[in-house]
C-alpha positions in Angstrom: 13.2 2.1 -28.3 13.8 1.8 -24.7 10.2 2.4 -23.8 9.3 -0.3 -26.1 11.5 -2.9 -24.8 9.6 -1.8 -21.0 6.6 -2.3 -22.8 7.5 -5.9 -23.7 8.8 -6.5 -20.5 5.0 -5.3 -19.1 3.4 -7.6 -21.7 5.2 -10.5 -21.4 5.5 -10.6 -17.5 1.2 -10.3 -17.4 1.2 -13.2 -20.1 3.0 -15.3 -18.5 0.7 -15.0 -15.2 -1.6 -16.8 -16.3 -2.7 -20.1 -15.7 -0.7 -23.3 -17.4 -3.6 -24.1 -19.5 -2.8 -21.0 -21.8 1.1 -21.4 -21.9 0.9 -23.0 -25.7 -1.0 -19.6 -26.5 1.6 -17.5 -24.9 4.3 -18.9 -26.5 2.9 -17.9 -29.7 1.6 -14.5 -28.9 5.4 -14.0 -27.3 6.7 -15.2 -30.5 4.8 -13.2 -32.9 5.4 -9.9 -30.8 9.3 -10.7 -31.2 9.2 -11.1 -34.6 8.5 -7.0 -34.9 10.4 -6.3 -32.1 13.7 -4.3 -31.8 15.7 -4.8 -34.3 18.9 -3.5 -32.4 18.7 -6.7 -30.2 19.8 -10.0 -31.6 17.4 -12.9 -32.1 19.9 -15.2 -29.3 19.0 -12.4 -26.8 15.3 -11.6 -27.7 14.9 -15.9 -26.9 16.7 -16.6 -23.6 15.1 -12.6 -22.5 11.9 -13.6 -22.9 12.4 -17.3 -21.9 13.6 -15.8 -18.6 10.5 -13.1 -18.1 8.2 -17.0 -18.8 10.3 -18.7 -16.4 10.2 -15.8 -13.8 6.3 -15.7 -14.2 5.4 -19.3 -13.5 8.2 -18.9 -10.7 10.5 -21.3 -12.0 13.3 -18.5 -11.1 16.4 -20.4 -11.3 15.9 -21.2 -14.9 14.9 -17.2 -15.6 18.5 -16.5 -14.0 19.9 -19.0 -16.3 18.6 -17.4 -19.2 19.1 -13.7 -18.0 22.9 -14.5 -17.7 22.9 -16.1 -21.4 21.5 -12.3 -21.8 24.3 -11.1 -20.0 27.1 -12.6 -21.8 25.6 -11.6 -24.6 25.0 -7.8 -23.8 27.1 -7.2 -20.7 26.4 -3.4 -20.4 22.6 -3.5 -20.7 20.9 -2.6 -17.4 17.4 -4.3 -18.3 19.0 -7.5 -18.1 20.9 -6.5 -14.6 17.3 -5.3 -13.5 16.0 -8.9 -14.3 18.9 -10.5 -12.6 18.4 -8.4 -9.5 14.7 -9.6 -9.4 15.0 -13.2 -10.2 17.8 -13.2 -7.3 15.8 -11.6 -5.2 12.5 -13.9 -5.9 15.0 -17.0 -5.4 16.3 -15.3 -2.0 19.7 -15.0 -3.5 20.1 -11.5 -1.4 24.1 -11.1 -1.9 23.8 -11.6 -5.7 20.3 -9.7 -5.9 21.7 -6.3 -4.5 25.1 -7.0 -6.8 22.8 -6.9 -10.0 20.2 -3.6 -8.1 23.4 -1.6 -7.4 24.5 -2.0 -11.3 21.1 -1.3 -12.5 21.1 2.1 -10.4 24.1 2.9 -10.9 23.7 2.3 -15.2 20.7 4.5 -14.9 19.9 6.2 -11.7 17.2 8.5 -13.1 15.1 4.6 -13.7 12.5 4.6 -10.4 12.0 1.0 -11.2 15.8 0.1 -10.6 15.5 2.1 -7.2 12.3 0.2 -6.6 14.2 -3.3 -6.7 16.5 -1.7 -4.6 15.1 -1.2 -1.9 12.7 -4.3 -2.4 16.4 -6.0 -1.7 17.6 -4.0 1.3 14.2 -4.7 2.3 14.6 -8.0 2.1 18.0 -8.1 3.7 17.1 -6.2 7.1 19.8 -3.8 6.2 19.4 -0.2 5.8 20.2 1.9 2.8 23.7 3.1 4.7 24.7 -0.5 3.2 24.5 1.0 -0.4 24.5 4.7 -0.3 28.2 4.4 -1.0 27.5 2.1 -4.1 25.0 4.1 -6.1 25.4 7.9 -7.1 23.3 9.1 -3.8 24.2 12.5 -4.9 21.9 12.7 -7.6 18.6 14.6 -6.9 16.1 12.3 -9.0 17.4 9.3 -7.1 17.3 10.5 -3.6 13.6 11.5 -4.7 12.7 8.1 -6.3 13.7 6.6 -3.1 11.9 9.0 -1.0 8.5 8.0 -2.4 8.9 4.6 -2.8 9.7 4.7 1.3 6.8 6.8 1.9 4.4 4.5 -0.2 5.9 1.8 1.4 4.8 3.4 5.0 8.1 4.1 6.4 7.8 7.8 6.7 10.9 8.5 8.9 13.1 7.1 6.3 11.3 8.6 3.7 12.1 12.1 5.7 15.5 11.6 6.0 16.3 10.6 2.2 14.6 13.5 1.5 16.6 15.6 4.1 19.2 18.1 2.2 17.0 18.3 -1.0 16.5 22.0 -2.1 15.1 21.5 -5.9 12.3 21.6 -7.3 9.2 22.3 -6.4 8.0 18.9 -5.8 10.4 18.0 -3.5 8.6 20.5 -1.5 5.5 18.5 -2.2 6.7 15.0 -1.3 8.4 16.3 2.0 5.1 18.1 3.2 3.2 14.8 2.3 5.3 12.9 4.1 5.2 15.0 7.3 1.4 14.8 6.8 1.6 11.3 7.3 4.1 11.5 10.7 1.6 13.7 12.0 -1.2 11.2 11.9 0.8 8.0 12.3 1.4 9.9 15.8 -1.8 10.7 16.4 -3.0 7.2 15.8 -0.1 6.0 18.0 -1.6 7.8 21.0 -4.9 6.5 20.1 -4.1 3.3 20.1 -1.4 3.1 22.9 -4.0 1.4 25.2 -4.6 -2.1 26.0 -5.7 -4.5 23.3 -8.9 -5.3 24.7 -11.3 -3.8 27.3 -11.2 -5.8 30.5 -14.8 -7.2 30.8 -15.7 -8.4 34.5 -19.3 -10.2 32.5 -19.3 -12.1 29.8 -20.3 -10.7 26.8 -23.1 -12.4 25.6 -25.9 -10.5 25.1 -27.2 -7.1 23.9 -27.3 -5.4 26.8 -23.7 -6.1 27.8 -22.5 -5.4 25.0 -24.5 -1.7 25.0 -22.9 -1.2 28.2 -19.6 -1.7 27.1 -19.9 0.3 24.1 -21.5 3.1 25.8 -18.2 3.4 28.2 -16.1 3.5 25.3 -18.1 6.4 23.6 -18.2 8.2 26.5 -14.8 8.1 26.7 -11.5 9.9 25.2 -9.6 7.1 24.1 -9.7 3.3 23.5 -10.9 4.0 20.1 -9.1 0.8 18.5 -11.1 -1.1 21.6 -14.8 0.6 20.4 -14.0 0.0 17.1 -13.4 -3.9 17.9 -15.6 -4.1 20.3 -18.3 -2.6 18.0 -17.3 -5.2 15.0 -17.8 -8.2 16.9 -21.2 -6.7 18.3 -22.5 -6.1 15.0 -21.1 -9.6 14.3 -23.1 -11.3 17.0 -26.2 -9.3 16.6 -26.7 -8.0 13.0 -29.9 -5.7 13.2 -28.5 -3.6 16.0 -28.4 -0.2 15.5 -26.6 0.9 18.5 -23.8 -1.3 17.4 -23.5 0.0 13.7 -23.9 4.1 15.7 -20.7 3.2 17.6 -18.9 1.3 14.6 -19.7 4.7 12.7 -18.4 6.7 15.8 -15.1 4.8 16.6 -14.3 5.0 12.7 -15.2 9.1 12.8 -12.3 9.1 15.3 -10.1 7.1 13.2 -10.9 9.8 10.8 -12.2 7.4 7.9 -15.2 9.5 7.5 -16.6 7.8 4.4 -16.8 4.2 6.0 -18.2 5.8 9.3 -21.1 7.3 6.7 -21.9 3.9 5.8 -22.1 2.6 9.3 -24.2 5.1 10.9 -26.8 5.1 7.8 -26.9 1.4 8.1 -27.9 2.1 11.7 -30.7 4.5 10.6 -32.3 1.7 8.2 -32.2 -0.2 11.3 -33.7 2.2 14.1 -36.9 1.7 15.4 -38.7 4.7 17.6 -35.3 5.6 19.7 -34.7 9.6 19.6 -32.0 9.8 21.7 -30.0 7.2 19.0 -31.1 9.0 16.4 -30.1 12.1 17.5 -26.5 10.7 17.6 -26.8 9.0 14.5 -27.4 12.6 12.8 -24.9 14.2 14.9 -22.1 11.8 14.0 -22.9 12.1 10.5 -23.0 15.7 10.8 -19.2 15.3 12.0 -18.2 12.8 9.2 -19.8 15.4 6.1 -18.3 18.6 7.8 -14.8 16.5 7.7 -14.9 15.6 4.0 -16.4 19.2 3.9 -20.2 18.2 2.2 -21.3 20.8 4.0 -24.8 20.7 2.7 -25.2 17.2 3.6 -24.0 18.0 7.2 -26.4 20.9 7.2 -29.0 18.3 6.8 -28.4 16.1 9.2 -28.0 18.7 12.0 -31.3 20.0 10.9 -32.9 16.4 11.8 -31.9 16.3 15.4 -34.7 16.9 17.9 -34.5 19.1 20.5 -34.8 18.0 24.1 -32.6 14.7 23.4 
């Protein structure tokens, strides 16, 4: 039944997204779906729910936290309606009240990833910290501390995500999630020392024409770092001068060292369409798409490319 009332929820909450022209329509289709829906919840609380889930969708969210509390009073201990409550609060910027309704959610049903999803959407929000609630919910609990986990790794914050995770000896794919996560640290460092270097290459000419901007580029290549300076340099070439295929080769480079291998195969074979009777470009063109198949491991289609390049260039 539970899943059914989620389902609604779903249904409803994408209705009610879309624009005012179709509201008369919604109403009905929301209407006709209640009629078969749940018996165990009364008709008063089926109407102000799904008045608040409308009201929420077309942002009118002090009016869905009118209605959710009608809910409320109505079925105090149900946690669907303290999930709403968190959200509305949280859409209205109502943070105090918000993390009051998130921590009753959790706490009613800590297993429910979306409940832990709202919850940190609100400590989020209040540029806290989890220390604020860990005493609130039931941290203890294995399923929670790994709901959490992931929804700090997906949100980016890896550290966090690390130490959440940190005392977890379970199952299996805890082991999973951690190693994932430590994945990520390793290249968000990497990318760190990439990119510790100055936002923009000092230029002593101004860059205006092909030439200069070949001459920059070619410093960069040649180079060990500044690959978020080749890569920007390289956009705004191919920005100024379109049919370029230097400038789509170093695009394609700079994005091999970012290690997005199948956007630097676009790149350098939209510099081949381009290249006109230049052997030494189209050597690196082949040898840079050599790199990017041998790192997605097509080695076949690496193999090909290496077979291309020209001795004596």
């Amino acid at each position: 039944m539970k899943k059914l009332f989620f389902l609604m929820i779903f249904i409803v909450e994408c209705i009610s997204l879309k624009p005012i022209y179709a509201q008369v329509e919604q109403e009905t289709d929301i209407e006709q779906s209640a009629e078969v829906f749940l018996e165990e919840y009364s008709d008063a609380f089926q109407e102000n729910f799904f008045e608040g889930l409308k009201q929420k969708g077309i942002q009118n969210y002090d009016r869905a936290i009118t209605y959710f509390l009608t809910c409320r009073r109505l079925q105090p201990e149900n946690m669907v309606v303290a999930f709403e409550l968190a959200k509305s609060n949280l859409l209205e910027k109502e943070l105090t009240l918000a993390q009051e309704y998130a921590v009753e959610a959790v706490n009613g049903e800590p297993l429910n990833y979306w409940y832990a999803k709202t919850l940190s959407d609100v400590v989020v929000a209040r540029k806290t910290g989890l220390e604020d609630v860990i005493e609130d919910v039931p941290w203890s609990n294995p399923v929670l501390r790994r709901n959490m986990a992931k929804i700090y790794f997906l949100n980016g914050n890896y550290q966090t995500a690390l130490k959440i995770l940190k005392g977890l000896k379970e199952p299996k794919e805890y082991a999973f999630l951690e190693k994932r996560i430590l994945d990520s640290i390793a290249k968000q460092e990497a990318n760190k020392q990439i990119l510790s270097v100055p936002e923009r290459l000092e230029q002593s000419e101004d860059l205006s024409s092909v030439e200069q901007f070949k001459t920059s580029l070619s410093k960069l290549l040649d180079g060990n770092g500044a690959v978020a300076i080749l890569f920007e340099l390289s956009e705004e070439a191919i920005e100024n001068f379109p049919t370029q295929p230097y400038f789509y080769y170093a695009n394609g480079a700079a994005l091999n060292r970012l290690q997005k291998y199948k956007d630097a195969i676009e790149l350098l074979e939209t510099a081949l369409d381009y290249l006109i009777d230049d052997l030494e470009l189209e050597n690196s063109i082949y040898k840079e798409l050599a790199n990017a198949y041998t790192a997605i491991n097509n080695t076949s289609k690496a193999n090909m490319y290496l077979s291309k390049i020209k001795p004596g260039f």
